[in-house]
Residue frames as a rotation matrix with the C-alpha (Angstrom) as fourth column:
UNK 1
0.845 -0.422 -0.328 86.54
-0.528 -0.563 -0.636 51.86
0.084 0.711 -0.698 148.90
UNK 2
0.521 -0.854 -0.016 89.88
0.805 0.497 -0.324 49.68
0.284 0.156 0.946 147.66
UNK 3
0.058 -0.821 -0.568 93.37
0.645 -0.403 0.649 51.19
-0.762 -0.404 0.507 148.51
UNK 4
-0.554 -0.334 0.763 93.68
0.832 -0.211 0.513 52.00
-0.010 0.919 0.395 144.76
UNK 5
0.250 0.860 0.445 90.37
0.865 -0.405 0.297 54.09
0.435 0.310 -0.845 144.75
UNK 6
0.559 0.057 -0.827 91.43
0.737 -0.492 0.464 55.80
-0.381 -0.869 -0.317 148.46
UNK 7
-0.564 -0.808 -0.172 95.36
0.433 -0.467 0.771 56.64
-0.703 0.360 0.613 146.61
UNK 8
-0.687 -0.206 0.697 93.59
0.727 -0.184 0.662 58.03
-0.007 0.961 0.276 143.56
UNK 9
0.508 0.813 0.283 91.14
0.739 -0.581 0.341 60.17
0.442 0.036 -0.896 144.98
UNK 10
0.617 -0.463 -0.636 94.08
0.394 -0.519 0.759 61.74
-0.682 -0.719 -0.137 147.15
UNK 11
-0.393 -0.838 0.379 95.95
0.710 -0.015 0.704 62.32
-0.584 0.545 0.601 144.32
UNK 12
-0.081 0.709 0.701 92.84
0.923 -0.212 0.321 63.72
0.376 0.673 -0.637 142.25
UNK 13
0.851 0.500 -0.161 92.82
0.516 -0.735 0.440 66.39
0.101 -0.457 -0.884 145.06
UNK 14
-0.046 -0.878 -0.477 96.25
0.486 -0.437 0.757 67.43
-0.873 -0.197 0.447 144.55
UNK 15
-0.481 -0.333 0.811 96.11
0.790 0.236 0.566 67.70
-0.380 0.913 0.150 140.81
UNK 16
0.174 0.408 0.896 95.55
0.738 -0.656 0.155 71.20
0.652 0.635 -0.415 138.94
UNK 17
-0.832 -0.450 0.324 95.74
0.220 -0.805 -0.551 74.60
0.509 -0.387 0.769 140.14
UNK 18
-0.005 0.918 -0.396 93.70
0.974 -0.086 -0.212 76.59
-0.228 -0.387 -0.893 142.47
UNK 19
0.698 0.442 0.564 91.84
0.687 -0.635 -0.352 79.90
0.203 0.633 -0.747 141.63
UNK 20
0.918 -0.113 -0.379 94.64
-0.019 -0.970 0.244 81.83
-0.395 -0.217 -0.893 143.10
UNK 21
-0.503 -0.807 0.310 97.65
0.220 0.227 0.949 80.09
-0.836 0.545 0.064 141.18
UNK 22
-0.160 0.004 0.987 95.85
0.984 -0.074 0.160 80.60
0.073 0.997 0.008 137.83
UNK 23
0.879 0.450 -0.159 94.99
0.471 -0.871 0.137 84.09
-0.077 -0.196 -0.978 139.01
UNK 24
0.407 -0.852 -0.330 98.61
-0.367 -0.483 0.795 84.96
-0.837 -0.202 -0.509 139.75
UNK 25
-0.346 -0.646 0.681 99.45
0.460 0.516 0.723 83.36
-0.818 0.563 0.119 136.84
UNK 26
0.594 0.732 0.334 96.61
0.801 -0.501 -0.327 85.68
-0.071 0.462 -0.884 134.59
UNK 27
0.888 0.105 -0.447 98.13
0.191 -0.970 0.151 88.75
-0.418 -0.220 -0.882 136.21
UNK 28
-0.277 -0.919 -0.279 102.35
-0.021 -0.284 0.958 88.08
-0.961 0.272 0.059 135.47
UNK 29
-0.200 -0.107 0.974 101.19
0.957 0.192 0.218 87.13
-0.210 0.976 0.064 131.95
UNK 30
0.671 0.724 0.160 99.30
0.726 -0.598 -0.341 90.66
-0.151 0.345 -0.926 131.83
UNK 31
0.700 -0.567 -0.435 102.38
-0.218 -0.749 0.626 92.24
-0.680 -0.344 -0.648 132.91
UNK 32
-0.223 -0.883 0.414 105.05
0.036 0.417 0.908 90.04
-0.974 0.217 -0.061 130.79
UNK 33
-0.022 0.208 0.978 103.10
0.915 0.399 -0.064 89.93
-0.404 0.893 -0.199 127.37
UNK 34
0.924 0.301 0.235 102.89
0.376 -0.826 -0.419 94.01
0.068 0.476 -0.877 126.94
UNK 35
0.351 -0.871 -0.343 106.45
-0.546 -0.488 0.681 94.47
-0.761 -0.052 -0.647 128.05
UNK 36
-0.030 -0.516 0.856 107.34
0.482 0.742 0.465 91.63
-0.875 0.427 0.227 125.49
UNK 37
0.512 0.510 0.692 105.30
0.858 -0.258 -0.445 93.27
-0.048 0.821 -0.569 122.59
UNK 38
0.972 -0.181 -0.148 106.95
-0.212 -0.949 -0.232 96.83
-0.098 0.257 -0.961 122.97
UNK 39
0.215 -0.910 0.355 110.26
-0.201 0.315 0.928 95.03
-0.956 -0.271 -0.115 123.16
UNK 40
-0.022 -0.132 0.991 109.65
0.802 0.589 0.096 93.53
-0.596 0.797 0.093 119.89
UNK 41
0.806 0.571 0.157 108.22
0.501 -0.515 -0.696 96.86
-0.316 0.640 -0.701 118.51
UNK 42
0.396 -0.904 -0.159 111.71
-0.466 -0.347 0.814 98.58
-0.791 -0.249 -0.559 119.49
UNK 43
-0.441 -0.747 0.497 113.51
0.134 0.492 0.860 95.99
-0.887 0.446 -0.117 117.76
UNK 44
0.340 0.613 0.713 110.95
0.834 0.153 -0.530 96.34
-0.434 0.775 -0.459 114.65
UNK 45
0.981 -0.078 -0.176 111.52
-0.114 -0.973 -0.202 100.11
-0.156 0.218 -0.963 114.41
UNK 46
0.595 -0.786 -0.170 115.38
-0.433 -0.491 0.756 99.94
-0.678 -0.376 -0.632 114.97
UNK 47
-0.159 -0.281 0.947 115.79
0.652 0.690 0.314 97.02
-0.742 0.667 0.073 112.14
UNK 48
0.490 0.325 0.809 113.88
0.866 -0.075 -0.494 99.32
-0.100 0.943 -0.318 109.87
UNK 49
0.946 0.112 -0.304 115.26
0.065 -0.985 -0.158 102.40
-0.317 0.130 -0.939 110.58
UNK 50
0.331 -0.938 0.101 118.86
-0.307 -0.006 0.952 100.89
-0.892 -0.346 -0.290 110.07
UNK 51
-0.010 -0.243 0.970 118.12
0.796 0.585 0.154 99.45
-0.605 0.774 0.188 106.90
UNK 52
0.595 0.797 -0.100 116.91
0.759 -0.598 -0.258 102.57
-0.265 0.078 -0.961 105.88
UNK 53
0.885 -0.350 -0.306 119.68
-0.301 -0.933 0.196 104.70
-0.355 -0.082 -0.931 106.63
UNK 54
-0.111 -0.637 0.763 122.13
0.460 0.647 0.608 102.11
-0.881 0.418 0.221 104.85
UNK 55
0.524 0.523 0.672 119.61
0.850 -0.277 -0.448 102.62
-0.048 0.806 -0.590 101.66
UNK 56
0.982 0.182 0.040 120.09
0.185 -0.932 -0.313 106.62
-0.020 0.315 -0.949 102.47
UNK 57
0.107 -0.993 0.051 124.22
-0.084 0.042 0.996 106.10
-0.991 -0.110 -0.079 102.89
UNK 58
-0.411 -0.392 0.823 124.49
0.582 0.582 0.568 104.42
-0.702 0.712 -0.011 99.76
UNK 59
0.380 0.654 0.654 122.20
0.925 -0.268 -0.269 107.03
-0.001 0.708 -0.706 97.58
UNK 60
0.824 -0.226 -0.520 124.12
0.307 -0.593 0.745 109.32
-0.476 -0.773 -0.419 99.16
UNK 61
-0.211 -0.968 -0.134 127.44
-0.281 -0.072 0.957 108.57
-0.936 0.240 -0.257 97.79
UNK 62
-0.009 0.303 0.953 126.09
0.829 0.535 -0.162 107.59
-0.559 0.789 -0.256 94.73
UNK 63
0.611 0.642 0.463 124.62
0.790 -0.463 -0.402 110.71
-0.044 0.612 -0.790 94.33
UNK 64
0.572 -0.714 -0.404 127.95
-0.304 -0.642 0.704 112.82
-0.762 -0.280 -0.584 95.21
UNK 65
-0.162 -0.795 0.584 129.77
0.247 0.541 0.804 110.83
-0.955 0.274 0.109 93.29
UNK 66
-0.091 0.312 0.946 127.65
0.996 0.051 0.079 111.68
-0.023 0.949 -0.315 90.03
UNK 67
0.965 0.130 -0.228 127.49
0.094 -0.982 -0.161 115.22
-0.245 0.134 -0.960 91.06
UNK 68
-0.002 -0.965 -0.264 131.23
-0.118 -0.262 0.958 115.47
-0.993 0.033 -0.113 91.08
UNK 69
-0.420 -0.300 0.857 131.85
0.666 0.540 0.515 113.32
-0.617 0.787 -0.027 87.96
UNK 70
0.443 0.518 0.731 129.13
0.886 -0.376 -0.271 115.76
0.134 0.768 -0.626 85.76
UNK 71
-0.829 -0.541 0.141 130.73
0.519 -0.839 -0.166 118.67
0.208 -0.064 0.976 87.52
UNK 72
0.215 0.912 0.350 127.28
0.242 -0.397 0.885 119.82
0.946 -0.106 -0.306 89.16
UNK 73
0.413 0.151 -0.898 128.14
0.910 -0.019 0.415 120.44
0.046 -0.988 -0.145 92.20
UNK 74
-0.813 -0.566 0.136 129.80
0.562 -0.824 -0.073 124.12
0.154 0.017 0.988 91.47
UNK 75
0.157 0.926 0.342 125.78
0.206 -0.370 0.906 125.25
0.966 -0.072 -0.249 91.77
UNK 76
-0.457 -0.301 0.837 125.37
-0.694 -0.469 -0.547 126.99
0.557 -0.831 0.005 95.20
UNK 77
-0.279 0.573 0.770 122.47
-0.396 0.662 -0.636 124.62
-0.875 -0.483 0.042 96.57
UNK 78
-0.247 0.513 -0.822 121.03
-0.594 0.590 0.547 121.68
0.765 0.624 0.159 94.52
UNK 79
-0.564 0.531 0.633 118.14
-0.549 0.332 -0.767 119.48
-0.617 -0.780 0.104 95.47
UNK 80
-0.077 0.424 -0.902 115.92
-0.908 0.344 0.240 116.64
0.412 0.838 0.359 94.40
UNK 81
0.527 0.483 0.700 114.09
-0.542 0.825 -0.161 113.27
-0.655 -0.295 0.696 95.21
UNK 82
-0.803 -0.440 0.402 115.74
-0.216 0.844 0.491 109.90
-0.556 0.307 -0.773 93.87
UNK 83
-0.167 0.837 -0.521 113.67
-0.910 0.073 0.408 108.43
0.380 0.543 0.749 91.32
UNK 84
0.506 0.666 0.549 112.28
-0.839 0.232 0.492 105.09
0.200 -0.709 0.676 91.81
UNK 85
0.303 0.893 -0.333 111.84
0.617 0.083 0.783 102.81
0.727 -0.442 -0.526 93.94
UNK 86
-0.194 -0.617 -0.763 113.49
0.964 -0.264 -0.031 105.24
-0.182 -0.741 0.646 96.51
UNK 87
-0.159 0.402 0.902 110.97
0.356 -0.829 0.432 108.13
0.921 0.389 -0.011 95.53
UNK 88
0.875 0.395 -0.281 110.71
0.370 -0.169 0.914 108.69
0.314 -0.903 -0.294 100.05
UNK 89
0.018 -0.872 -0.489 114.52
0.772 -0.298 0.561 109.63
-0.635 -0.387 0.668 99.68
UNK 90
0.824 0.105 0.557 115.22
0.542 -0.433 -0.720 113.00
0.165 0.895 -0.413 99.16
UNK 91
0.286 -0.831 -0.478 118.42
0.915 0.088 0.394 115.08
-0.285 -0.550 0.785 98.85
UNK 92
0.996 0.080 -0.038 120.18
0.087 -0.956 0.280 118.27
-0.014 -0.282 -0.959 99.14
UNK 93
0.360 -0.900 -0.244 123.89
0.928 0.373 -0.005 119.55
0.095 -0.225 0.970 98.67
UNK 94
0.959 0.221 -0.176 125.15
0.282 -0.760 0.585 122.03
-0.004 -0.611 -0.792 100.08
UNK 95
0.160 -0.871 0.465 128.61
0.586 -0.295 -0.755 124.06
0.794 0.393 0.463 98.49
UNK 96
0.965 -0.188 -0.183 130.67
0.084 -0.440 0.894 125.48
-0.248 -0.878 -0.409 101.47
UNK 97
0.639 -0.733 0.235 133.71
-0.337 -0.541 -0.771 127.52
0.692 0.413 -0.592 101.34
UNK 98
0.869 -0.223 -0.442 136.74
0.495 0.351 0.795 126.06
-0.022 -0.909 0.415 103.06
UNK 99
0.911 -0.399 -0.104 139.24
-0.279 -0.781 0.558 127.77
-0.304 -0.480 -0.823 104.95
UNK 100
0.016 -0.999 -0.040 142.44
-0.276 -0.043 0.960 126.31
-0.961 -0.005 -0.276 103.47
UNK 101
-0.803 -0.574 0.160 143.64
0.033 0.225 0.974 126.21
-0.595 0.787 -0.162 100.02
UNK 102
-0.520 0.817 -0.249 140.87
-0.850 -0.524 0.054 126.36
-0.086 0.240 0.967 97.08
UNK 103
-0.955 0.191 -0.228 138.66
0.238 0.950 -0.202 124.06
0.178 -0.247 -0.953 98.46
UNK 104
-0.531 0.835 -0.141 135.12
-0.544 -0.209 0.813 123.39
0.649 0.508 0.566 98.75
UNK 105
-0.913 0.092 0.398 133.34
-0.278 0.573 -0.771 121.50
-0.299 -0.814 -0.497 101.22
UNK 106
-0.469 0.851 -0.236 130.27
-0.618 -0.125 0.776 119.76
0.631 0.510 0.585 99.75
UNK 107
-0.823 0.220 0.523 127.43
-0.453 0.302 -0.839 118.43
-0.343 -0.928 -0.148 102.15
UNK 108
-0.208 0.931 -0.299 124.66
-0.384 0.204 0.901 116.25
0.900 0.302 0.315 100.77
UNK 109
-0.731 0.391 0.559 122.03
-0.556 0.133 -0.821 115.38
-0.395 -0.911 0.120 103.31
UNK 110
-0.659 0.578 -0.481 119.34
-0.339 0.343 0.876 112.63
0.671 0.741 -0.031 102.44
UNK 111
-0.629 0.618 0.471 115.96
-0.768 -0.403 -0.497 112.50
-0.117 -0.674 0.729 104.02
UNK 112
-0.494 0.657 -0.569 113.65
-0.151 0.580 0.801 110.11
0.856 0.482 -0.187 104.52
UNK 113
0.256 0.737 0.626 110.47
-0.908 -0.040 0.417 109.19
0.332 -0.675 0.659 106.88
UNK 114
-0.631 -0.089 -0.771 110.66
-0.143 0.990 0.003 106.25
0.763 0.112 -0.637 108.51
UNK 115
-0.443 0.376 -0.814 107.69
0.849 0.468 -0.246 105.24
0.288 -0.800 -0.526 111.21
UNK 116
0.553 0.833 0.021 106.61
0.807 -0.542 0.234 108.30
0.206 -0.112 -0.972 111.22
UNK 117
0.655 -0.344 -0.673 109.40
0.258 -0.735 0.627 110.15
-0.710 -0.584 -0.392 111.99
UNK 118
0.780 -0.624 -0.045 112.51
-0.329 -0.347 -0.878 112.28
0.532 0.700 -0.476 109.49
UNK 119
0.502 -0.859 -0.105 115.83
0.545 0.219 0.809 110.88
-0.672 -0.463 0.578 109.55
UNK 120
0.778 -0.376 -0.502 118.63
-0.623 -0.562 -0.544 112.47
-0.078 0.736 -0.672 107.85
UNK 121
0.244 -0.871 0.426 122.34
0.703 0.461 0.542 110.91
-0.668 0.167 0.725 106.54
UNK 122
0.887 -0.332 -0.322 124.72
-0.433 -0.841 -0.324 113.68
-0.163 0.427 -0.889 105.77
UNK 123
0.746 -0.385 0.544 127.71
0.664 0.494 -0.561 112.87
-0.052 0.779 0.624 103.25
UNK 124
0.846 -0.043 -0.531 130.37
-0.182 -0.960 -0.212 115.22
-0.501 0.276 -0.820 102.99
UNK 125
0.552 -0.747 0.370 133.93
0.732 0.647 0.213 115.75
-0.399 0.153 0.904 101.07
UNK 126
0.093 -0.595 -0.799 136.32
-0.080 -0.804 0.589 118.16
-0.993 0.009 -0.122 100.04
UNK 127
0.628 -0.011 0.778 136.43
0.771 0.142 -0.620 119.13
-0.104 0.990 0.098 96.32
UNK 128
-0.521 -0.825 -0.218 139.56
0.573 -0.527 0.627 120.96
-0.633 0.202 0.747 94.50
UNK 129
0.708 0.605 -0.364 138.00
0.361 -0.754 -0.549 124.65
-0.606 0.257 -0.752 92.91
UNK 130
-0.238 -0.832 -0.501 141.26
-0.186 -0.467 0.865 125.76
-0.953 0.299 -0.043 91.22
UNK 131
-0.756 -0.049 0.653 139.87
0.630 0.217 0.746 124.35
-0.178 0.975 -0.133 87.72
């Protein structure tokens, strides 16, 4: 055997892993690749549920805003689904005496599923009764 052969067979026997580095390397992945995945799911769930409750903010005031303006909101309770696309949001207002001057306290609340679960976004504001 030449030097060259001797230096490359010594080298060959260094090179790659042995069964218990790729083992230990099997197992952290088992451990590192399910904590990664629920990490991501989290973030999945919290993106959607935030966009979501933007969506239900903004139907919200919308939809106060048109109750006032028509003058619907003098009804004790009113309720009712958005039409589309935002037929999974529904809402609810809610006419509450307040304690100073003739005021009103209206609460809309809008519902919606997200992931399986009910969220709500509640709206409120003071309306003048004297008219």
């Amino acid at each position: 055997m030449s030097w060259t052969t001797k230096s490359y067979a010594r080298r060959a026997n260094r090179a790659g892993f042995t069964l218990a580095e790729a083992l230990a390397a099997l197992m952290f992945m088992s451990v590192v690749i399910p904590v990664t995945m629920q990490g991501l799911r989290v973030a999945n769930r919290a993106s959607v549920v935030s966009q979501r409750k933007l969506t239900a903010m903004q139907l919200a005031e919308n939809q106060l805003n048109q109750l006032i303006a028509m003058d619907e909101w003098r009804n004790s309770t009113a309720f009712g689904n958005f039409e589309e696309p935002y037929r999974q949001y529904s809402w609810r207002l809610e006419n509450q005496a307040w304690d100073q001057d003739a005021m009103r306290l209206l609460l809309l609340t809008v519902t919606f599923v997200a992931q399986g679960e009910t969220y709500e976004v509640h709206l409120s504001t003071l309306v003048d009764d004297s008219q």
